[in-house]
C-alpha positions in Angstrom: 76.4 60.9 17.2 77.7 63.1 14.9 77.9 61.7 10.8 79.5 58.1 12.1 81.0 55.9 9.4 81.9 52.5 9.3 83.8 49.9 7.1 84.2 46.4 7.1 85.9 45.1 4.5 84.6 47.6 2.0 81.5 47.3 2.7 79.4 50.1 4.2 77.8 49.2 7.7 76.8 52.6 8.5 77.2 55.6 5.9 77.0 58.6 7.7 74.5 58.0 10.3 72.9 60.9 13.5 71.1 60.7 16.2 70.7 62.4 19.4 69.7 61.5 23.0 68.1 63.6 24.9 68.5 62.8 29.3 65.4 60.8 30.7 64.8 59.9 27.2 64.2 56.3 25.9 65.2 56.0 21.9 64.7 53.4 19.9 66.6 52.3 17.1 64.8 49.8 15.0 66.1 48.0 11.9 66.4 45.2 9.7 69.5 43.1 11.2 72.7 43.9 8.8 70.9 47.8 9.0 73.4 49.3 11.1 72.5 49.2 14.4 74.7 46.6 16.1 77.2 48.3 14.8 76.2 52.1 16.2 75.6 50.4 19.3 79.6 48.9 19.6 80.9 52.4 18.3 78.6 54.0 21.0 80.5 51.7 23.9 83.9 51.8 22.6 83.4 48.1 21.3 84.4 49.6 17.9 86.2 53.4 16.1 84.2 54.7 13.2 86.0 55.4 10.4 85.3 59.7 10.5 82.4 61.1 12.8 82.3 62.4 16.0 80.6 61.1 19.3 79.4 63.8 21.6 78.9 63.6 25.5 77.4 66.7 27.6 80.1 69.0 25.1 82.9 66.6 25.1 83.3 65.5 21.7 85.6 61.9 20.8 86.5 60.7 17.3 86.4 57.5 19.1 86.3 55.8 22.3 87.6 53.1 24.0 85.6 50.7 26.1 87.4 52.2 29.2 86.0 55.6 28.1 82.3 54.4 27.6 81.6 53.1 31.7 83.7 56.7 32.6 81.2 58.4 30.6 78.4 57.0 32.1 77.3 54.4 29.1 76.4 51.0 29.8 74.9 48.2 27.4 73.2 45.3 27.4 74.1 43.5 24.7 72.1 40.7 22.6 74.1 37.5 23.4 74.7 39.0 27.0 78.5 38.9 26.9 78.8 37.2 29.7 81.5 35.5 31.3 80.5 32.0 31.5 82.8 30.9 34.4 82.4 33.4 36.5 79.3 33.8 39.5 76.7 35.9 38.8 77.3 38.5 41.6 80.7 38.5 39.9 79.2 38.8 36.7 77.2 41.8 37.9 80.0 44.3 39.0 82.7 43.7 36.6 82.2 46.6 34.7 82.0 48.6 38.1 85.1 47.0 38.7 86.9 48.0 35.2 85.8 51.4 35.1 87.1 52.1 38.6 90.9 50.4 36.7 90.8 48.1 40.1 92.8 45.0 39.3 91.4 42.2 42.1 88.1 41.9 42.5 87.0 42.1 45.9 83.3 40.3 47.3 83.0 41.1 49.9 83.1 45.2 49.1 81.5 44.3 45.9 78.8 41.9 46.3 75.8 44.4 49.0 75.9 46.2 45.7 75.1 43.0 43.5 72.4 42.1 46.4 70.9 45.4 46.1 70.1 45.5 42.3 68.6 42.2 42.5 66.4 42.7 45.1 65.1 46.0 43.3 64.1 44.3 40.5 62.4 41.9 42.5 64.9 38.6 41.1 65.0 35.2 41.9 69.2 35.5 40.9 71.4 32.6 42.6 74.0 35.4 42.7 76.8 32.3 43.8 75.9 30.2 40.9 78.2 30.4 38.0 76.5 31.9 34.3 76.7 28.8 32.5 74.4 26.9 34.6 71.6 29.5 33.9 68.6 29.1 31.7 68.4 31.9 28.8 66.2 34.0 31.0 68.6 34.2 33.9 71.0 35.1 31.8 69.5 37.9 30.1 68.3 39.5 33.9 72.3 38.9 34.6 73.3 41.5 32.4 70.4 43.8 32.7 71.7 44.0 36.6 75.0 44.5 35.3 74.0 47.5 33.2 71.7 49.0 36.0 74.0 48.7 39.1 76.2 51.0 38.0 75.3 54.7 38.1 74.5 54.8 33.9 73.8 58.0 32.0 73.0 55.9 29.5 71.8 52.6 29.1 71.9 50.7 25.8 69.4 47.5 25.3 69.8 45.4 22.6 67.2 43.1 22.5 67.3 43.1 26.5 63.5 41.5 26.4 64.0 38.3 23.6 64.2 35.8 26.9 62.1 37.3 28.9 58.2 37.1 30.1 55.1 39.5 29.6 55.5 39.9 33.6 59.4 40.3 33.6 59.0 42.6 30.8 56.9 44.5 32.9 59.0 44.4 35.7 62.2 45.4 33.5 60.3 48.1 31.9 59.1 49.7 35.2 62.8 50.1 36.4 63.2 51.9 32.8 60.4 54.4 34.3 62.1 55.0 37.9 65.8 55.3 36.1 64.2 58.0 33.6 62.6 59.6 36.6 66.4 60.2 37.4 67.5 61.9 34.1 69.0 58.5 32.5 68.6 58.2 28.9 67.9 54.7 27.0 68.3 53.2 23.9 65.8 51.0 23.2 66.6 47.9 20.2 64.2 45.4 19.6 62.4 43.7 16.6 59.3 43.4 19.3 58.1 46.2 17.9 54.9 46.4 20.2 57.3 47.1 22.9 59.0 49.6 21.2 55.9 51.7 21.0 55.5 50.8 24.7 58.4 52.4 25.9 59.6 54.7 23.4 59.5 58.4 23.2 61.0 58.5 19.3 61.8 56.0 17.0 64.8 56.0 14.8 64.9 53.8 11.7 67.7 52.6 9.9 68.0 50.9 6.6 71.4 49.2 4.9 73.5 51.4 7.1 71.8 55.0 6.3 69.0 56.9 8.4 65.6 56.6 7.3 63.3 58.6 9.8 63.1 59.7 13.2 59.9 60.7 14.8 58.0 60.3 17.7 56.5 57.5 18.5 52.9 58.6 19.1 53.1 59.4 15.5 54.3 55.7 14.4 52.5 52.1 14.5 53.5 48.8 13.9 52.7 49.0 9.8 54.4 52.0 9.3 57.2 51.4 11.3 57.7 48.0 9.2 57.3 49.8 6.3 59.9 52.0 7.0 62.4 49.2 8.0 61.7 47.0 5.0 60.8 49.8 2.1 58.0 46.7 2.0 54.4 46.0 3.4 55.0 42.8 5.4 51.8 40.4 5.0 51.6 39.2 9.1 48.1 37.4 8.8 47.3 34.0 9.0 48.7 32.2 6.8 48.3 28.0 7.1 47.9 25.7 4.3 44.7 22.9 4.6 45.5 19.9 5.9 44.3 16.7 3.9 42.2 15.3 6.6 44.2 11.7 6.1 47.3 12.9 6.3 49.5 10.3 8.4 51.3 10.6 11.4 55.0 11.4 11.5 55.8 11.9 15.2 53.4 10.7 17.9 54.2 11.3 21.1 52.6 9.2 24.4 52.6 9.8 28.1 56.0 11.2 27.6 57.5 11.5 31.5 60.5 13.5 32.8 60.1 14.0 36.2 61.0 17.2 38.2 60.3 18.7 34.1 57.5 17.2 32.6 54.5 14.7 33.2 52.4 12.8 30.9 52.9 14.8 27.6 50.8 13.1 24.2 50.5 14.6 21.0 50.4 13.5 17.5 52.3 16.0 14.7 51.3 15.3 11.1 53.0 15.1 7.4 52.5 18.5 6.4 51.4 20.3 10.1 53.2 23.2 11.7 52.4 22.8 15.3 53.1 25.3 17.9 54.1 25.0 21.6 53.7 27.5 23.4 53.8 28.8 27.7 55.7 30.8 30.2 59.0 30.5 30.7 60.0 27.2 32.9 56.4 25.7 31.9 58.3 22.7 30.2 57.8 23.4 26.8 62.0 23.3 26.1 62.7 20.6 28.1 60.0 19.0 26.2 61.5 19.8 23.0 64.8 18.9 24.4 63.8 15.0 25.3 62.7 14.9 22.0 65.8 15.6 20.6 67.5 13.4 23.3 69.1 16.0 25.2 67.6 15.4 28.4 66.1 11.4 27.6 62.6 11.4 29.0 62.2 8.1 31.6 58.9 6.8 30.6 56.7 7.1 27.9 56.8 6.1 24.4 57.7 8.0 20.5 56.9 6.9 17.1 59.0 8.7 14.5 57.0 8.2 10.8 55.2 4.9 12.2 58.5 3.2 13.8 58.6 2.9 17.8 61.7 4.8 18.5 63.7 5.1 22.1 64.9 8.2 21.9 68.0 8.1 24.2 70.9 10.3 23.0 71.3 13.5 20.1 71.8 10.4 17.8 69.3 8.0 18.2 66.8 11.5 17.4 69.3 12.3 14.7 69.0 8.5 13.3 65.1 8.8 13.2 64.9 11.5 11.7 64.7 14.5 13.7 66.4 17.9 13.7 66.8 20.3 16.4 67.1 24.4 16.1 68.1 25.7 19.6 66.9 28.4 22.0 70.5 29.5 21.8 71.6 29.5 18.4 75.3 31.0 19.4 76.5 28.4 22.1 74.0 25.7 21.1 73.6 25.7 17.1 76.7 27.2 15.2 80.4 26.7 15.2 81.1 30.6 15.5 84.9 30.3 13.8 83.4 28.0 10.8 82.6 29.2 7.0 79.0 29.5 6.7 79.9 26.5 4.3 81.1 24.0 7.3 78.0 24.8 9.3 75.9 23.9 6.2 76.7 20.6 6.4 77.7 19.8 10.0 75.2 17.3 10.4 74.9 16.2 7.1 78.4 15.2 6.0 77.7 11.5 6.7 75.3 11.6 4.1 77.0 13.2 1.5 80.1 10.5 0.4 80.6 8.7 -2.6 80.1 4.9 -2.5 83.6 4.3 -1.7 83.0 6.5 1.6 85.3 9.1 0.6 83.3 12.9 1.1 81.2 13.5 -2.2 83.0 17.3 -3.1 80.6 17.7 -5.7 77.6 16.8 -3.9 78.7 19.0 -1.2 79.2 22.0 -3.0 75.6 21.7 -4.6 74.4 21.4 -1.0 75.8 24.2 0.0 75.1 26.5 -3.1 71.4 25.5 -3.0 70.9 26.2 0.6 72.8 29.3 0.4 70.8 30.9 -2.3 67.2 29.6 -1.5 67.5 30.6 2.0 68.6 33.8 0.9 71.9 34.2 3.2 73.0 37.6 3.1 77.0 37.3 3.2 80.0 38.0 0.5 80.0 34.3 0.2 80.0 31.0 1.8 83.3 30.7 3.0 82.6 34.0 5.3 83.0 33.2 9.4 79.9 32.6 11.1 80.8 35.3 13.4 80.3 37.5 11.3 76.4 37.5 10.3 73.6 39.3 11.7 71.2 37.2 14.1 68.5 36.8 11.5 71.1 35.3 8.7 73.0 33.3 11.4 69.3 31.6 12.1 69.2 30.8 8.3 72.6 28.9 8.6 71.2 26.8 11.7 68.2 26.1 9.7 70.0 25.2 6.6 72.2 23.2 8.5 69.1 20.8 9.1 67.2 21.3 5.9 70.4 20.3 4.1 70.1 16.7 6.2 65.8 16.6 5.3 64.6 15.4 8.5 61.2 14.2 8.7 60.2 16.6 11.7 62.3 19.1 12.5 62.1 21.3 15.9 62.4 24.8 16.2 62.6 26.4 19.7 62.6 30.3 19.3 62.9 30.4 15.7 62.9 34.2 15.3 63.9 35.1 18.6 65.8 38.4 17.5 65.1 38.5 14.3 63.9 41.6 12.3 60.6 41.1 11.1 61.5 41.4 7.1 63.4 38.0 7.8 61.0 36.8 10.3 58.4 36.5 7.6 60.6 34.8 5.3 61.9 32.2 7.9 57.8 31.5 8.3 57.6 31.2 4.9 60.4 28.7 4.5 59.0 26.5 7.5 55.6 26.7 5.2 57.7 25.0 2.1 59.0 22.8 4.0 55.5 21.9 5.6 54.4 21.8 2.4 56.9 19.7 1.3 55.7 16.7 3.9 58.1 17.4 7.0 56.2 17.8 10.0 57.3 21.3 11.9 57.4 22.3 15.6 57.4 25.6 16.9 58.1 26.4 20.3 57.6 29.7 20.9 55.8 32.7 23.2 55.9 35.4 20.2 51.9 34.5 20.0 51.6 36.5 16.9 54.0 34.6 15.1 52.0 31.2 15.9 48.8 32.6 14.7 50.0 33.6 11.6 52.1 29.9 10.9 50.4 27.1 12.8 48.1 25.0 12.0 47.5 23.8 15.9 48.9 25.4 19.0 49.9 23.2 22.3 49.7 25.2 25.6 52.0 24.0 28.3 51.7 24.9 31.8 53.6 23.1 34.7 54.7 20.5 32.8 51.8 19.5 31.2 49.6 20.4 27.8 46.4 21.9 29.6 45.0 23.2 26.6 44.9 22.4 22.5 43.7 25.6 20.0 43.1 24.8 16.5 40.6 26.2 14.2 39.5 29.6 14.7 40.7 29.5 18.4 44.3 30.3 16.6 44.2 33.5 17.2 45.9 36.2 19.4 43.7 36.5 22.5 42.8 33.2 22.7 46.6 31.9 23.0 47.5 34.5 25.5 44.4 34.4 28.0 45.2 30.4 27.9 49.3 30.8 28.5 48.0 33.3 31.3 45.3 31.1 33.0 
């Protein structure tokens, strides 16, 4: 990548920006999100044309190319939110690039599918290849498209975020195929805000900043401090950080012999005015669905729930909505935002009922200082707030989701994954606005298996295994080997 420039709208995504990959090499291109490197990555697949540069393949040099011109070259990517195609099977799923980089017009199974089989069974997958994408879990999705990127045979293979779903033994698994394909002469880049992984598999690290190139260096020569430093032009503060609870501080969600069967089993818990509590295990341990009855998703079928001292049958979205309860999804894309929408209209998507005048009529006034205030105190990084949705980068799309809650004050409000890919600059200030609002009274659940980031927020930590809460850290047991040996016993 030769000087590559891109525009949107007059503003500058990337301002000139070079790298270059070298074969067997993995790469990895870290960054704040809105740095730049969503963007490289669509102008390296032909998603998107730079405005002036060059791109540079084994001598052949393109101005731009197309997506056609990508697969030919030998360039495949896994992108964050997968694009996958919901309705089709995931053996179908798996070879439709193969199948558009060849220009064949039918798809054909039963030439294509050994090939689908094959991958699979390499990485050692549990993949339903016959069922269709949108009945997957977030995990299965994310191993869908890293098939689709391996089966082919890729040159280069782009990940972004390709690990945010996945767990410590998948990531293994994923990053010893990485290994065997470099063995082989194929070059990676590597984009994740896990940035112990990136000094796992790296060889260099490239950093960009607001669209321009900060450093490149090996990684050997880089830790996680530095490497944050560089991203941010800030020292990040990652330590514990947990207000004291006031020993009588009451209830606001207890939770008793909670049942689902075929999910869950006998779940109790008690979450406090002011508490952050984190729940945390292995992927299919429970703790979504969980999270998911709570919010009457999936309406557990015995057990009982007291939202703020009031017995509450939690039955549908609206009875949780009614008591009190807020829900930030796993998958804040499909699940969380209205993509097309202003940043404005997914402000107050659940909070419109709220906001009227006494004759019922919509309070515009009201609504506008809603939306102002959550705008600028979460610190929303857009032109303004009648931009699209679509538009932001993951960590400011998070902030909307959030907002859209904080703007309706629930008295607990659930986060599953709150920083799943999300840079670590806004990371840290999501954690610190979960703090305020802790602070504030509301009681705070975090579900999540990024075990540094429940160290440094929670006050408790829940571990779920099989359905069940087998274990209960507070105290100095909050801390980072402690959580892991437990999620791993």
């Amino acid at each position: 990548m030769r000087d590559i420039v891109k525009t949107f709208g007059g503003v500058t995504a990337l301002g000139g920006v070079s790298l270059d990959l070298l074969p067997g090499e993995v790469l990895c291109v870290a960054g704040e999100n809105g740095s730049g490197k969503s963007t490289l990555i669509k102008i390296i697949s032909g998603a998107e044309r730079p405005d002036s540069g060059e791109i540079v393949v084994d001598g052949t040099t393109f101005t731009s190319m197309d997506t056609t011109d990508a697969i030919k070259s030998g360039i495949q990517v896994i992108y964050q939110d997968f694009s996958l195609f919901p309705n089709l099977t995931v053996a179908e799923n798996i070879m439709f690039t193969t199948a558009v980089g060849a220009r064949r017009k039918l798809y054909n199974a039963r030439a294509t599918r050994p090939a689908a089989e094959q991958i699979v069974s390499d990485l050692g997958l549990a993949l339903d290849l016959d069922a269709t994408v949108e009945t997957l879990s977030v995990a299965d999705k994310q191993l869908t498209a890293i098939c689709r990127a391996l089966v082919q045979d890729a040159r280069v293979i782009i990940m972004d975020e390709p690990t945010t779903a996945l767990t410590h033994s998948e990531v293994a698994r994923l990053f010893a195929i990485v290994e065997g394909q470099r063995a082989r002469g194929v070059a990676f880049i590597f984009v994740s805000h896990k940035l112990d992984e990136v000094l796992a598999i790296s060889d260099r690290v490239t950093v960009l900043r607001s669209g321009a190139h900060v450093v490149t260096r090996p990684a050997a020569e880089l830790d996680l401090r530095s490497i944050t430093e560089h991203m941010t032009g800030l020292q990040v503060d990652d330590s514990r950080q947990v207000s004291e609870l006031a020993p009588d501080a009451p209830a606001v969600l207890e939770v008793e012999g909670l049942t689902l069967p075929g999910a869950f089993h006998d779940v109790s818990f008690t979450l406090r005015r002011g508490e952050i509590l984190g729940l945390t295990g292995l992927l299919g341990s429970g703790r979504t669905e969980i999270a998911e009855s709570l919010f009457g998703v999936h309406p557990y079928e015995s057990g009982s729930v007291i939202v703020d001292g009031t017995p509450t049958a939690l039955r549908s979205i609206d009875d949780a909505v009614a008591a009190g309860i807020g829900y930030v999804p796993e998958d804040r894309l499909t699940q969380g935002l209205f993509l097309e929408h202003s940043i404005a209209d997914n402000m107050i998507a659940s909070s419109a009922d709220r906001l009227r005048t006494p004759w019922r009529t919509l309070d515009r006034s009201a609504i506008r200082t809603t939306i102002d205030t959550l705008f600028t105190r979460l610190r929303v990084k857009a032109p303004n707030v009648d931009a699209p949705v679509r538009s932001l980068s993951g960590g400011n799309a998070q902030r909307v989701v959030l907002a859209k809650w904080l703007a309706r004050q629930p008295k607990v409000l659930i986060l599953n994954g709150p920083t799943v890919g999300v840079d670590v600059g806004s990371k840290s200030e999501i954690l610190d606005i979960l703090r305020d609002q802790a602070a504030d009274g509301m009681g705070v659940m975090v579900i999540s298996d990024d075990v540094p980031e429940l160290v440094s927020s929670c006050h408790r930590v829940l571990v779920v295994r099989h359905g069940r809460i087998v274990d209960v850290l507070e105290g100095d047991d909050v801390e980072v080997d402690s959580i892991r040996k437990k999620v791993a016993a």
